[in-house]
BANU-702506 format. One line per 5 residues: number of its first residue (from 1); their letters; for each residue z, y, x of N, C-alpha, C. Coordinates in nm, 2 decimals. Layout:
// residues N
NUM) a) Z/Y/X/Z/Y/X/Z/Y/X ~ ...
// end
This chain:
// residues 97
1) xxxxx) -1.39/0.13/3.08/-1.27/0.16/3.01/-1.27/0.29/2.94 ~ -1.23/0.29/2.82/-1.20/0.44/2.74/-1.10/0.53/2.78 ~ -1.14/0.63/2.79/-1.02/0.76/2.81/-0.95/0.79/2.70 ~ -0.80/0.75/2.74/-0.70/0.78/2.67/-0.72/0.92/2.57 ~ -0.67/0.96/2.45/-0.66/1.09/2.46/-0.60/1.16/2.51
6) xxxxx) -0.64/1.34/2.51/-0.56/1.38/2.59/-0.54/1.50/2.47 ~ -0.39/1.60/2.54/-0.37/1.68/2.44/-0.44/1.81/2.50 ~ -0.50/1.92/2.35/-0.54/2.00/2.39/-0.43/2.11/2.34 ~ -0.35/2.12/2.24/-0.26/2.24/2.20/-0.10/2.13/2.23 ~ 0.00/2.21/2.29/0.14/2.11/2.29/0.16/2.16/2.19
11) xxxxx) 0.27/2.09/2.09/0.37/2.12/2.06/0.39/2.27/1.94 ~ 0.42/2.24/1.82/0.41/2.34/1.69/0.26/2.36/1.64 ~ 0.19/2.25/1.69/0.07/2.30/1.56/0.10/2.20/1.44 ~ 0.01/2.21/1.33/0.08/2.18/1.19/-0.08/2.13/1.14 ~ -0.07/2.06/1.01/-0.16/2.02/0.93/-0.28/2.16/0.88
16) xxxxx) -0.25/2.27/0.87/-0.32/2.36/0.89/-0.39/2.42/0.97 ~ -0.32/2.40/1.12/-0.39/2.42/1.24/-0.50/2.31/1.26 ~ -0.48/2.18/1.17/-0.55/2.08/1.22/-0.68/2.08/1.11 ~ -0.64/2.12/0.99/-0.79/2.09/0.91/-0.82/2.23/0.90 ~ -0.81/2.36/0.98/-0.91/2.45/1.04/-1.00/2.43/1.14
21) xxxxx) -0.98/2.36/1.17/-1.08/2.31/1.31/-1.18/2.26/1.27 ~ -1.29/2.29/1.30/-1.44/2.30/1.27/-1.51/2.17/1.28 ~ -1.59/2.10/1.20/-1.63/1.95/1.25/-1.70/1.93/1.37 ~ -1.76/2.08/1.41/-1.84/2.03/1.53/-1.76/2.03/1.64 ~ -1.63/2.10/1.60/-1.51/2.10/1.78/-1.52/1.95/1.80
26) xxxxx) -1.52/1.85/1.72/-1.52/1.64/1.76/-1.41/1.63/1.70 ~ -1.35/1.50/1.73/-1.23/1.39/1.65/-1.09/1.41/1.74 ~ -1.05/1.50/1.63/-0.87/1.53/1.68/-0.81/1.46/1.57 ~ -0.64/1.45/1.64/-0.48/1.40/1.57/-0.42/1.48/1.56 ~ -0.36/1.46/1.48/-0.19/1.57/1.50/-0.12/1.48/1.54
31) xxxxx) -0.03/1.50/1.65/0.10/1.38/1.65/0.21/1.48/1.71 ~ 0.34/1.44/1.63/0.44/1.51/1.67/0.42/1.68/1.70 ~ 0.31/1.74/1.62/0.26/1.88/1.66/0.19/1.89/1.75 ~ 0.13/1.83/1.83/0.08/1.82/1.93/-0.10/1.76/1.89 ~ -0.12/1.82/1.93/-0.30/1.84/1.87/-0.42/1.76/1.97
36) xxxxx) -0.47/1.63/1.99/-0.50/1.53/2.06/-0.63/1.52/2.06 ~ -0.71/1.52/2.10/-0.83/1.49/2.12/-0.92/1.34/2.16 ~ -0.95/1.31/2.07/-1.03/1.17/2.07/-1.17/1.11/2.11 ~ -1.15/1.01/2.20/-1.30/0.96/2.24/-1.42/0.99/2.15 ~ -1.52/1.02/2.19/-1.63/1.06/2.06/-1.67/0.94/2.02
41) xxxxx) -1.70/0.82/2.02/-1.73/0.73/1.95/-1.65/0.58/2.04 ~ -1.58/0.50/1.97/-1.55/0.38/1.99/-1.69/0.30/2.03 ~ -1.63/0.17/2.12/-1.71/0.09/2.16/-1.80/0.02/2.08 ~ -1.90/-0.05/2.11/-1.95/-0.17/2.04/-1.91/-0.27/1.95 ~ -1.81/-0.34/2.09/-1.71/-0.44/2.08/-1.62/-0.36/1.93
46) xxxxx) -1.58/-0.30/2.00/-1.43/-0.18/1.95/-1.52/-0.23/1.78 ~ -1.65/-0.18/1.74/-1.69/-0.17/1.63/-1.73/-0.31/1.51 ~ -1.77/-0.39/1.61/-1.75/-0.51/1.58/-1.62/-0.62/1.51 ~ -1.55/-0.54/1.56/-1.42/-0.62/1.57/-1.40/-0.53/1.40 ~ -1.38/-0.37/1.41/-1.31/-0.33/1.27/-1.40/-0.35/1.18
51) xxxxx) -1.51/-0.42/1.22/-1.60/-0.40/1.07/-1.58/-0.54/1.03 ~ -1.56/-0.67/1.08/-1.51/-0.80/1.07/-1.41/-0.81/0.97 ~ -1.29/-0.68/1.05/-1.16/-0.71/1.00/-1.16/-0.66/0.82 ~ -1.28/-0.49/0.83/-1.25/-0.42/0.70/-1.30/-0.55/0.61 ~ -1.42/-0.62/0.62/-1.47/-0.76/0.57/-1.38/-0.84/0.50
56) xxxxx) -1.28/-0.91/0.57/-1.20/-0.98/0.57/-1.09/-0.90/0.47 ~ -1.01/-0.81/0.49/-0.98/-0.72/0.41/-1.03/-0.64/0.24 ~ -1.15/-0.68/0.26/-1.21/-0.62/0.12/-1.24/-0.74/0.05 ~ -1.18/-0.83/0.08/-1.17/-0.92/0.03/-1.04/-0.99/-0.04 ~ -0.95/-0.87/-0.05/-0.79/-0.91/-0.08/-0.81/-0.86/-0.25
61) xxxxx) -0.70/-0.87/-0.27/-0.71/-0.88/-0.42/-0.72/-0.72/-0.49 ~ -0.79/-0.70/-0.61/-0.80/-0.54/-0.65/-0.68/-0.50/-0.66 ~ -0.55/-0.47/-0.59/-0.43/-0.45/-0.60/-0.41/-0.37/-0.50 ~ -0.51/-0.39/-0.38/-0.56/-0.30/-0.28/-0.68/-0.23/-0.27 ~ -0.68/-0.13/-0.17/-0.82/-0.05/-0.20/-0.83/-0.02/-0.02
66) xxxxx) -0.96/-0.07/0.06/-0.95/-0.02/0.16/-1.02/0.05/0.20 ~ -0.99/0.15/0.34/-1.12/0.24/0.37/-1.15/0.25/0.53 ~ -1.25/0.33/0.57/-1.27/0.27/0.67/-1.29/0.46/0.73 ~ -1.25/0.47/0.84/-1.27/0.59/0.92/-1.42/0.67/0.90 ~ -1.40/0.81/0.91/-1.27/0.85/0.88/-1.22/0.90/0.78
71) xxxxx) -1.09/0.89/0.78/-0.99/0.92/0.66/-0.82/0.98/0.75 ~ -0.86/1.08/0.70/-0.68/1.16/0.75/-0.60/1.11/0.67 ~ -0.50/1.05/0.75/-0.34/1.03/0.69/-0.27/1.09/0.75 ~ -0.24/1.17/0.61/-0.13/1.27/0.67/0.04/1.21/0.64 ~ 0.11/1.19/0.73/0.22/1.14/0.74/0.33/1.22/0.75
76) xxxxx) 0.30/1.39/0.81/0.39/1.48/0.80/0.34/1.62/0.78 ~ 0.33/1.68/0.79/0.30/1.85/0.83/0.25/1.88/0.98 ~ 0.33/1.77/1.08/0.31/1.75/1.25/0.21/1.67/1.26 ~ 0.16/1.58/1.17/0.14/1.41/1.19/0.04/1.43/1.07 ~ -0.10/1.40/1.14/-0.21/1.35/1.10/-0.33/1.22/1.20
81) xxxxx) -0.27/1.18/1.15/-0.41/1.06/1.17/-0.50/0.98/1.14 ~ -0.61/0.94/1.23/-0.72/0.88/1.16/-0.77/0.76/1.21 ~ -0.68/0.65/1.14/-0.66/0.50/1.17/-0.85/0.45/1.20 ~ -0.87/0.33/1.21/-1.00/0.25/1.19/-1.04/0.22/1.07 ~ -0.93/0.10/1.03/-0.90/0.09/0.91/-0.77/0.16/0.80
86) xxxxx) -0.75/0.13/0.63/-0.64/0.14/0.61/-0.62/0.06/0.50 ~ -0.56/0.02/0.44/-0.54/-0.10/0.34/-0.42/-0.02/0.26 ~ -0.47/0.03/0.15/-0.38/0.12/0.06/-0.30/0.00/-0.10 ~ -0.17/-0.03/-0.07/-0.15/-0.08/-0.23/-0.14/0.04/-0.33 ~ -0.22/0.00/-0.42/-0.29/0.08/-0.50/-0.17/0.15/-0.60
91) xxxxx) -0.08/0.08/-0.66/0.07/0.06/-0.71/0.14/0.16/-0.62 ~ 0.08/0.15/-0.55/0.24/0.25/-0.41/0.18/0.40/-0.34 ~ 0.05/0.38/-0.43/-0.03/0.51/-0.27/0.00/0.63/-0.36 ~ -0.03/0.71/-0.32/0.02/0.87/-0.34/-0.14/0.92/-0.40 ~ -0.15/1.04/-0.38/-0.26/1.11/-0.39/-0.40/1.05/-0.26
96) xx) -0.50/1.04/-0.31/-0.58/0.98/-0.25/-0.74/1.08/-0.26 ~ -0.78/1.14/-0.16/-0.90/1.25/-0.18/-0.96/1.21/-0.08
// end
């Protein structure tokens, strides 16, 4: 079984505290300010399954554009994360780097 994350900073860190952090510190979140630390690599299984799904998915119509981890979504200034997948409508998405 995988170990949950756990948090390493509580509370008031920000999207700056988060893309200072070095690539070799490993795979953190931001959530609600709170600075999370993530399993170093997903399972087998775990990989099989999102690479199926991205498959299935890159197969929708050019109206979407999808990507596959990792990719930070930043959702607030508190709140960054880094989904498996993401399935962006192309029409609706914001800035994209």
């Amino acid at each position: 079984m995988r170990k949950s994350p756990f948090v390493v900073k509580e509370s008031g860190q920000t999207y700056n505290d988060y893309a200072a952090l070095p690539e070799s510190a490993g795979r953190f979140e931001l959530l609600d300010g709170e600075l999370l630390a993530m399993s170093a690599a997903p399972t087998t299984t775990h990989q099989m399954v999102s690479g199926h799904l991205y498959s299935q998915l890159y197969k929708c119509d050019s109206d979407y554009l999808v990507l596959a981890a990792p990719v930070d979504v930043i959702l607030s200034d508190y709140s960054v994360l880094q989904p498996d997948l993401i399935l962006v409508i192309m029409n609706e998405a914001g800035p994209i780097s």
